[in-house]
mmCIF file of the N, C-alpha and C atoms, coordinates in Angstrom:
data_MODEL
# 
_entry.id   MODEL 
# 
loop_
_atom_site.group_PDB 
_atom_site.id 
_atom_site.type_symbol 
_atom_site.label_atom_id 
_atom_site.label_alt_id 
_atom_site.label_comp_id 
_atom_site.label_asym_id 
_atom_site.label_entity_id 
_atom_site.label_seq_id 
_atom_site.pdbx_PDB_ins_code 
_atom_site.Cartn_x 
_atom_site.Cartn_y 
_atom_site.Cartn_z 
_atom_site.occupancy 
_atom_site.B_iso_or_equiv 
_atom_site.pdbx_formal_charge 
_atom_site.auth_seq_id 
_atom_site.auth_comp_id 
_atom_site.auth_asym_id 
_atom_site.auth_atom_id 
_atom_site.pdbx_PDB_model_num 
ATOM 1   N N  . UNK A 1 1  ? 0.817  -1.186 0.000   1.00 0.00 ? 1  UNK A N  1 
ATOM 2   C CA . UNK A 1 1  ? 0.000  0.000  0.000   1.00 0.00 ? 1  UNK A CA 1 
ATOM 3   C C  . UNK A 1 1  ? 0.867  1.260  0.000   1.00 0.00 ? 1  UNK A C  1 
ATOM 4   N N  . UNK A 1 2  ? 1.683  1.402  1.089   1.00 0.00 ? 2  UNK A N  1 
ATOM 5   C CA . UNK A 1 2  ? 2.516  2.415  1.053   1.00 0.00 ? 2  UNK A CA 1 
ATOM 6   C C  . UNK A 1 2  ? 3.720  2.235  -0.535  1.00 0.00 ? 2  UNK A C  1 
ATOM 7   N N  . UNK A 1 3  ? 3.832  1.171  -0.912  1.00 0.00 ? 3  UNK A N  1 
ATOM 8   C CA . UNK A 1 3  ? 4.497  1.038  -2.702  1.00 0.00 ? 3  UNK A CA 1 
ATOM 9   C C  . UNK A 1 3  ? 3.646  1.980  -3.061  1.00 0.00 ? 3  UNK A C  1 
ATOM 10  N N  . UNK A 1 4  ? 2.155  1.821  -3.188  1.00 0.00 ? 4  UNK A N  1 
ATOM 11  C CA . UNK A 1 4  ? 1.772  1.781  -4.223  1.00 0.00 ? 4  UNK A CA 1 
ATOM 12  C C  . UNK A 1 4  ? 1.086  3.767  -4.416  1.00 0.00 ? 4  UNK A C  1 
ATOM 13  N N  . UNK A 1 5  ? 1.316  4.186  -3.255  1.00 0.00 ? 5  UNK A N  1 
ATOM 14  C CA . UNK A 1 5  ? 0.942  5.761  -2.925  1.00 0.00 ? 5  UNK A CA 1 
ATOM 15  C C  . UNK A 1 5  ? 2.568  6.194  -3.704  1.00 0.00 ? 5  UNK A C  1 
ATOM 16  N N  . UNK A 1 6  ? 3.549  5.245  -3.498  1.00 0.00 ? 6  UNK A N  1 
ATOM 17  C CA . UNK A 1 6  ? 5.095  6.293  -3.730  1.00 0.00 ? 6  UNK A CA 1 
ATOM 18  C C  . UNK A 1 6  ? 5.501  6.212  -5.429  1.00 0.00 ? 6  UNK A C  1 
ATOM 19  N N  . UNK A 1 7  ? 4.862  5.138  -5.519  1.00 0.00 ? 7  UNK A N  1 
ATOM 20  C CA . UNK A 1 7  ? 4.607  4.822  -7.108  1.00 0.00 ? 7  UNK A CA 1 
ATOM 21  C C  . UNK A 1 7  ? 3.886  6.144  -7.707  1.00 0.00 ? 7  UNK A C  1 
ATOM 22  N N  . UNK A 1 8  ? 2.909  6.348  -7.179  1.00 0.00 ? 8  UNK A N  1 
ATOM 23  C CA . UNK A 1 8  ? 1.845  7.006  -7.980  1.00 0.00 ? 8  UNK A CA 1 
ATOM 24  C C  . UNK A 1 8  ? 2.274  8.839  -7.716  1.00 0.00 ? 8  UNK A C  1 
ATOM 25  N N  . UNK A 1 9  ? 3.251  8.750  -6.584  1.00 0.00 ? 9  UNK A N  1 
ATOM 26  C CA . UNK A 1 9  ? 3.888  9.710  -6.331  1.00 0.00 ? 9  UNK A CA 1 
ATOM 27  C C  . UNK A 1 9  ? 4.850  10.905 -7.202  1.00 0.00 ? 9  UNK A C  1 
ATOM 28  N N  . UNK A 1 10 ? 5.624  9.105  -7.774  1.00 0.00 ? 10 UNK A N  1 
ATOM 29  C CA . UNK A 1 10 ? 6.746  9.215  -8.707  1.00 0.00 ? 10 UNK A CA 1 
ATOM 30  C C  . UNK A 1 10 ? 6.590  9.517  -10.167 1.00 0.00 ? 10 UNK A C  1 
ATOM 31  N N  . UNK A 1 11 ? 5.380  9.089  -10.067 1.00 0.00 ? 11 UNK A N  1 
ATOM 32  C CA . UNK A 1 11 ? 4.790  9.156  -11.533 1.00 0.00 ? 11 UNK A CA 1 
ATOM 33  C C  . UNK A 1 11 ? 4.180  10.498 -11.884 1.00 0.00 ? 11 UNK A C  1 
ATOM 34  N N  . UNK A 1 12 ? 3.800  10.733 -11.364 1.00 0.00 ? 12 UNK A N  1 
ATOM 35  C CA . UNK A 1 12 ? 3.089  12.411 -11.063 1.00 0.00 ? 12 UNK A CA 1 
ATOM 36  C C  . UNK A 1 12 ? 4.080  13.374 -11.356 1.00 0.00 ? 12 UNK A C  1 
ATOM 37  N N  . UNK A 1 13 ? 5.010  13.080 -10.453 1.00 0.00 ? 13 UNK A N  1 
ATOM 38  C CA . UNK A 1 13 ? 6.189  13.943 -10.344 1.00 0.00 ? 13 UNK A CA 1 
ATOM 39  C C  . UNK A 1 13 ? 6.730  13.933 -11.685 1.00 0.00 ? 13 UNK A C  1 
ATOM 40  N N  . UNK A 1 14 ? 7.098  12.927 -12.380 1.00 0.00 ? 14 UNK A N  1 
ATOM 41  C CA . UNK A 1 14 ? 7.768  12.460 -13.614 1.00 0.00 ? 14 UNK A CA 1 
ATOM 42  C C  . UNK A 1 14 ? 7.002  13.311 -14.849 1.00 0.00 ? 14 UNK A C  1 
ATOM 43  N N  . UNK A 1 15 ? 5.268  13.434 -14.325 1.00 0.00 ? 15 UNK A N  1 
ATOM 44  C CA . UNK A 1 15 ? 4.539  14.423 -15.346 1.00 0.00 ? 15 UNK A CA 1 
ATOM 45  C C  . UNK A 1 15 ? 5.310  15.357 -15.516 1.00 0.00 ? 15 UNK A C  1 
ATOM 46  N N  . UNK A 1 16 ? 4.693  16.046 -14.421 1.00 0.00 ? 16 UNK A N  1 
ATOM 47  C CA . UNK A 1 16 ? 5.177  17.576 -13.859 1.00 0.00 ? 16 UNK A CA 1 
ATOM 48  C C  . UNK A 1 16 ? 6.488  17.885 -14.448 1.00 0.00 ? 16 UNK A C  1 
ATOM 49  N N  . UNK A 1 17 ? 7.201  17.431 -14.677 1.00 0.00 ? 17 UNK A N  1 
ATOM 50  C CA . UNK A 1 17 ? 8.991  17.441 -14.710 1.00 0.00 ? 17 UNK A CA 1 
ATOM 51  C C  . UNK A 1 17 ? 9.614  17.387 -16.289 1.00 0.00 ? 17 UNK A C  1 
ATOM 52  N N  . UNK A 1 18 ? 8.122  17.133 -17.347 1.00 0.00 ? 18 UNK A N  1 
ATOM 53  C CA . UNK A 1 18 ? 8.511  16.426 -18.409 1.00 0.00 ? 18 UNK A CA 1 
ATOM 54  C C  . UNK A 1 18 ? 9.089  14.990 -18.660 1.00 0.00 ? 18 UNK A C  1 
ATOM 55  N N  . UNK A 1 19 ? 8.832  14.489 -17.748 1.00 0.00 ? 19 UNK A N  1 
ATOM 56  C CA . UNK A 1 19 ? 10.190 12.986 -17.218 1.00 0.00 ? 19 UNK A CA 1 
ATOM 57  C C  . UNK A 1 19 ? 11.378 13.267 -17.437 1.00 0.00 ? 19 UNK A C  1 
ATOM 58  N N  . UNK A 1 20 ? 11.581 14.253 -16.645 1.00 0.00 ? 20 UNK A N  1 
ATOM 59  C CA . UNK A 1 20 ? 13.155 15.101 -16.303 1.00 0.00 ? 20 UNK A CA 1 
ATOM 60  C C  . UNK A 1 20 ? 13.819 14.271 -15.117 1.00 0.00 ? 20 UNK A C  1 
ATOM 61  N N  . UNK A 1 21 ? 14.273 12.927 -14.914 1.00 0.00 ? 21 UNK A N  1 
ATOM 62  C CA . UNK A 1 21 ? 14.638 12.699 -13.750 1.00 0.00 ? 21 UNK A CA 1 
ATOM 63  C C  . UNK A 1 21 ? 15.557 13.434 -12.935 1.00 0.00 ? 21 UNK A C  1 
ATOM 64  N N  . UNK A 1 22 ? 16.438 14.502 -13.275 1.00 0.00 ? 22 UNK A N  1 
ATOM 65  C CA . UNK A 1 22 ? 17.048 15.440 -12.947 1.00 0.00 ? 22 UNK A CA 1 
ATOM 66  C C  . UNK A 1 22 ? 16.047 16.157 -12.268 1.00 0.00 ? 22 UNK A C  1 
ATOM 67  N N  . UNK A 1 23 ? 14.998 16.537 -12.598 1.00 0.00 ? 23 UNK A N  1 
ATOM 68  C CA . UNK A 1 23 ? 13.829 17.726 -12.029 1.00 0.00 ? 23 UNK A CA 1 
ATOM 69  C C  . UNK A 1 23 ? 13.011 17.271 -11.762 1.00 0.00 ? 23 UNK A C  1 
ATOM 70  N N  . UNK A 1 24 ? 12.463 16.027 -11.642 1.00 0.00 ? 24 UNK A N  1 
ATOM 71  C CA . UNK A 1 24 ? 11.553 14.938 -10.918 1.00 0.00 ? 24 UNK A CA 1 
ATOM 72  C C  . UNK A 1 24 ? 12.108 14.889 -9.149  1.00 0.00 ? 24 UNK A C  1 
ATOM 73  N N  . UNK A 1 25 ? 13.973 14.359 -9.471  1.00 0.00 ? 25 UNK A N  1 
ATOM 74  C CA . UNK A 1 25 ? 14.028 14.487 -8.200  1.00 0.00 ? 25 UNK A CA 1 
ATOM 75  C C  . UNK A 1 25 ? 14.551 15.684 -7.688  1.00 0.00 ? 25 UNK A C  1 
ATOM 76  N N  . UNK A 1 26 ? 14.777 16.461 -8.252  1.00 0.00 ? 26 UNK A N  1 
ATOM 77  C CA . UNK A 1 26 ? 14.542 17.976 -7.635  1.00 0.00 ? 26 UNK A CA 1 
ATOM 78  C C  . UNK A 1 26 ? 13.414 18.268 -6.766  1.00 0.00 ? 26 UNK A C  1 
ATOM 79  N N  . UNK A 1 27 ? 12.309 18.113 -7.602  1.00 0.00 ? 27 UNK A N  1 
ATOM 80  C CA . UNK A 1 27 ? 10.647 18.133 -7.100  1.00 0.00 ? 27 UNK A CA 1 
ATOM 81  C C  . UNK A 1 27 ? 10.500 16.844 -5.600  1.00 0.00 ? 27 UNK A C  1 
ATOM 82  N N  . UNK A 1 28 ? 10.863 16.647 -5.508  1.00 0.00 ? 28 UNK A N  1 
ATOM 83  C CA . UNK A 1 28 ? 10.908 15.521 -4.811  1.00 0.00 ? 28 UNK A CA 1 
ATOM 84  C C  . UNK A 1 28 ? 11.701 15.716 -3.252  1.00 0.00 ? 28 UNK A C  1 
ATOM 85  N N  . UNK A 1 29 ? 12.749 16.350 -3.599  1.00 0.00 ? 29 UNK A N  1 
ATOM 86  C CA . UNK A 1 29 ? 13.603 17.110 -2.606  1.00 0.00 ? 29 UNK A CA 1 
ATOM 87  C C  . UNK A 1 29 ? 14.655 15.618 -2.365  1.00 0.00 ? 29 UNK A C  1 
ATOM 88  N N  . UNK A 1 30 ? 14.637 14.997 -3.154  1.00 0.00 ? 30 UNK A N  1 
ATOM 89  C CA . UNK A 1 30 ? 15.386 13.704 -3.534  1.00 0.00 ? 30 UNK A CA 1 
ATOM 90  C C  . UNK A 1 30 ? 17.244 13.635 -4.349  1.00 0.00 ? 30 UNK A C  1 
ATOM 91  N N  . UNK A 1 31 ? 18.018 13.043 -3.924  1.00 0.00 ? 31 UNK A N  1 
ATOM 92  C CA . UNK A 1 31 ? 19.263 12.813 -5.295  1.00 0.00 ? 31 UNK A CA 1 
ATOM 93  C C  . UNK A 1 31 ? 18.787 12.014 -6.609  1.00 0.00 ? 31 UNK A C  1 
ATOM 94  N N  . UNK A 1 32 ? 19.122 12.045 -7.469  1.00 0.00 ? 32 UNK A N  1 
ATOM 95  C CA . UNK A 1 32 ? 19.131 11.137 -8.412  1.00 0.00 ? 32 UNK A CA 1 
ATOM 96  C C  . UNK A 1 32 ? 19.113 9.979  -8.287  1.00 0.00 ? 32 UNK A C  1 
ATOM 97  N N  . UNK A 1 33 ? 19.972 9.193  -7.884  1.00 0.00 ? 33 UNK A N  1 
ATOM 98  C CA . UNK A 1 33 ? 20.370 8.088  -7.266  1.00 0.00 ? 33 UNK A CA 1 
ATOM 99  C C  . UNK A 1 33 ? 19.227 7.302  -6.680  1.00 0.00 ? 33 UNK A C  1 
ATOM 100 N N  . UNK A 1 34 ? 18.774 8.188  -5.506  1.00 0.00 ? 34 UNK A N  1 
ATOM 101 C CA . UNK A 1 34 ? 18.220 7.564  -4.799  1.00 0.00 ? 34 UNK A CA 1 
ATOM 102 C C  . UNK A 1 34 ? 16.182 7.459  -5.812  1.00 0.00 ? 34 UNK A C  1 
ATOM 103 N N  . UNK A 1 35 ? 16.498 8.896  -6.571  1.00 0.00 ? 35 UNK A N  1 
ATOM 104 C CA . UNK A 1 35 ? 14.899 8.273  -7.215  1.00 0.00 ? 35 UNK A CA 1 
ATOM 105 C C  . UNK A 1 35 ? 15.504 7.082  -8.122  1.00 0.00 ? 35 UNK A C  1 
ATOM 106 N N  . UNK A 1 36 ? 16.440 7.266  -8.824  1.00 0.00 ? 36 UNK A N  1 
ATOM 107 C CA . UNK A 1 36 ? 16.428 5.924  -9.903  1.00 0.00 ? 36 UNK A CA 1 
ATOM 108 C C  . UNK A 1 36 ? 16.686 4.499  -8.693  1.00 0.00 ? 36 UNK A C  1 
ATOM 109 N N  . UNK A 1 37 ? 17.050 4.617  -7.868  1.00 0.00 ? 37 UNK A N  1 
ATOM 110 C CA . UNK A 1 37 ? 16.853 3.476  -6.984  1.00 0.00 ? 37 UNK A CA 1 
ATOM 111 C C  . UNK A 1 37 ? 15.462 3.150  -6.965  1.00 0.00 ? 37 UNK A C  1 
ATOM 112 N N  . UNK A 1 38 ? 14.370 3.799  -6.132  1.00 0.00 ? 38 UNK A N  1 
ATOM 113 C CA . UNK A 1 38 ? 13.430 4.054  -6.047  1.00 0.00 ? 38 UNK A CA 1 
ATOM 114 C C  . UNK A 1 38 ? 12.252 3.313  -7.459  1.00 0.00 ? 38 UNK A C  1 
ATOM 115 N N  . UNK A 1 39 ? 12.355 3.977  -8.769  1.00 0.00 ? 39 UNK A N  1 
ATOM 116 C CA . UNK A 1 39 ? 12.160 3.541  -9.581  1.00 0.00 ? 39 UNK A CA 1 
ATOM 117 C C  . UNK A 1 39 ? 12.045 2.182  -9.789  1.00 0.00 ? 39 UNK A C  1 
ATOM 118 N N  . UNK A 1 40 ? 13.275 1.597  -10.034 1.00 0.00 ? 40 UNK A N  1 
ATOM 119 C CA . UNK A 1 40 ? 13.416 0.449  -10.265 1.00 0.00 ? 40 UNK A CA 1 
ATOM 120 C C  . UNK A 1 40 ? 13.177 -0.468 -9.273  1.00 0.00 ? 40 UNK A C  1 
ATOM 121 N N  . UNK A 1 41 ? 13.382 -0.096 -8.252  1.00 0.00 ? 41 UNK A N  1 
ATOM 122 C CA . UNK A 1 41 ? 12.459 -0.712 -6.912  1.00 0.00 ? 41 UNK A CA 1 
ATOM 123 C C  . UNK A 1 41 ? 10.869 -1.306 -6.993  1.00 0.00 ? 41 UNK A C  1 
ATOM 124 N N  . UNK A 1 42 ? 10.344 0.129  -7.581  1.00 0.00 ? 42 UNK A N  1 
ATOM 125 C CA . UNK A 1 42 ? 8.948  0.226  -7.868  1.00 0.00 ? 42 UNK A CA 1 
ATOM 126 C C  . UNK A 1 42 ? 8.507  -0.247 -9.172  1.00 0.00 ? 42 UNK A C  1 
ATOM 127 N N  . UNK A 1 43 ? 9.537  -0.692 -10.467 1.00 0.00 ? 43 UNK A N  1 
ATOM 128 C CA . UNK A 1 43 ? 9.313  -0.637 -11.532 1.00 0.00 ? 43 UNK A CA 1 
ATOM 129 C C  . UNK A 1 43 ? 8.789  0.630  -12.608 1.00 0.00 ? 43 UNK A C  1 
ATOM 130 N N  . UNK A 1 44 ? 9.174  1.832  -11.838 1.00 0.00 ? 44 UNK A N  1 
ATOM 131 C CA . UNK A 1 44 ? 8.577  3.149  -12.844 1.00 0.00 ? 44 UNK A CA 1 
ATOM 132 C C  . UNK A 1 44 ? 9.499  3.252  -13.522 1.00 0.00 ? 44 UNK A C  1 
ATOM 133 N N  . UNK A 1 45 ? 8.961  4.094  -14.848 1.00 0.00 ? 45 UNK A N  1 
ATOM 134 C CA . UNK A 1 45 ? 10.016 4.039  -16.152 1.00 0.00 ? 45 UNK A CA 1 
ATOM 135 C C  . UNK A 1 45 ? 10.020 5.458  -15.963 1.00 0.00 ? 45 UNK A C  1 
ATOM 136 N N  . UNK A 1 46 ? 10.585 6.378  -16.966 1.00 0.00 ? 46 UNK A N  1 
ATOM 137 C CA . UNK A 1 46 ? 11.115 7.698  -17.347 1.00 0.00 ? 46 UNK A CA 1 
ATOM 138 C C  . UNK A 1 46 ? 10.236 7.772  -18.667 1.00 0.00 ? 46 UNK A C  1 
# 
C-alpha cells in the first residue's frame, strides 16, 4: 500500500517534470540516485 501511494507519487512527479529525472528528483527534494533506486524498486520508467 505504502508502494503503491510512492509509485503514484513518482509518476506524477515524472509528469510535472517532463520525465526530467534530474527535475523529478529535484521536485521531490530527492538525489538522483536515490529516485532511480526508487524507480526500479517500484518498476517506474522515465
Amino acid at each position: 500500500m505504502v508502494e503503491d501511494a510512492e509509485r503514484v507519487h513518482i509518476r506524477r512527479a515524472l509528469e510535472r517534470s517532463s520525465k526530467s529525472v534530474s527535475r523529478t528528483a529535484e521536485l521531490l527534494g530527492i538525489s538522483r540516485k536515490t529516485l532511480w533506486e526508487k524507480m526500479k524498486r517500484l518498476g517506474v520508467t522515465a
